[in-house]
C-alpha positions as CSV (number, residue, x, y, z in Angstrom):
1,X,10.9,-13.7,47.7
2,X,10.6,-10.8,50.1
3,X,13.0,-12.9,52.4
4,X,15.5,-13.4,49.8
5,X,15.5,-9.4,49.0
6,X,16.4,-9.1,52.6
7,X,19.0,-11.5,52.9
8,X,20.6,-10.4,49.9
9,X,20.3,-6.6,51.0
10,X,21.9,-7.8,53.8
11,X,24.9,-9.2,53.1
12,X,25.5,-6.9,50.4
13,X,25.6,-3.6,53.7
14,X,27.9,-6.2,55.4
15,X,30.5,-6.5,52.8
16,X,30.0,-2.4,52.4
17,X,30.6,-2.2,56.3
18,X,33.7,-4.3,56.1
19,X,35.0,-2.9,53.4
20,X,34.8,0.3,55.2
21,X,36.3,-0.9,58.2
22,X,39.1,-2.4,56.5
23,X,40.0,0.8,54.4
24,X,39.4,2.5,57.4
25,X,42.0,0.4,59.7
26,X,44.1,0.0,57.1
27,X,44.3,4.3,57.1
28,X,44.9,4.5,60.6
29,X,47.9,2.0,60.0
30,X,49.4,3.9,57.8
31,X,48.6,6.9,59.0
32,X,50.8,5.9,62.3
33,X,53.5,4.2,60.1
34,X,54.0,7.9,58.2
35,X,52.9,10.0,61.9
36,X,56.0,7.5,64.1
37,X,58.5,8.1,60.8
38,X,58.1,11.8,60.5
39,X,58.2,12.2,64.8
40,X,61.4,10.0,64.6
41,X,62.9,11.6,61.8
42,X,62.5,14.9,63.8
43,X,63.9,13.8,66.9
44,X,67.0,12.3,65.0
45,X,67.6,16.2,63.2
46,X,67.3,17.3,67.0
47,X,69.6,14.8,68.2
48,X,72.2,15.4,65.4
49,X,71.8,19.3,66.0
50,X,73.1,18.9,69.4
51,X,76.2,17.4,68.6
């Protein structure tokens, strides 16, 4: 029984971990989708400026 407890508590802190990896990755994609939009909206206000 004590091996079961284990096994379950187990799995169950794996799915926790990889669900906090995935939101995790899943920030830092977005976060570099929003960070590459604003940095090229910039440099295309700069770019029109000069013109």
């Amino acid at each position: 029984m004590i091996h079961l407890t284990l096994i379950i508590v187990d799995f169950l802190t794996g799915l926790l971990v990889a669900g906090a990896w995935a939101l995790a990755s899943a920030g830092g994609a977005i976060a570099a989708l929003l960070g590459g939009g604003v940095l090229g909206l910039s440099i295309f206000r700069k770019w029109r400026r000069r013109d």
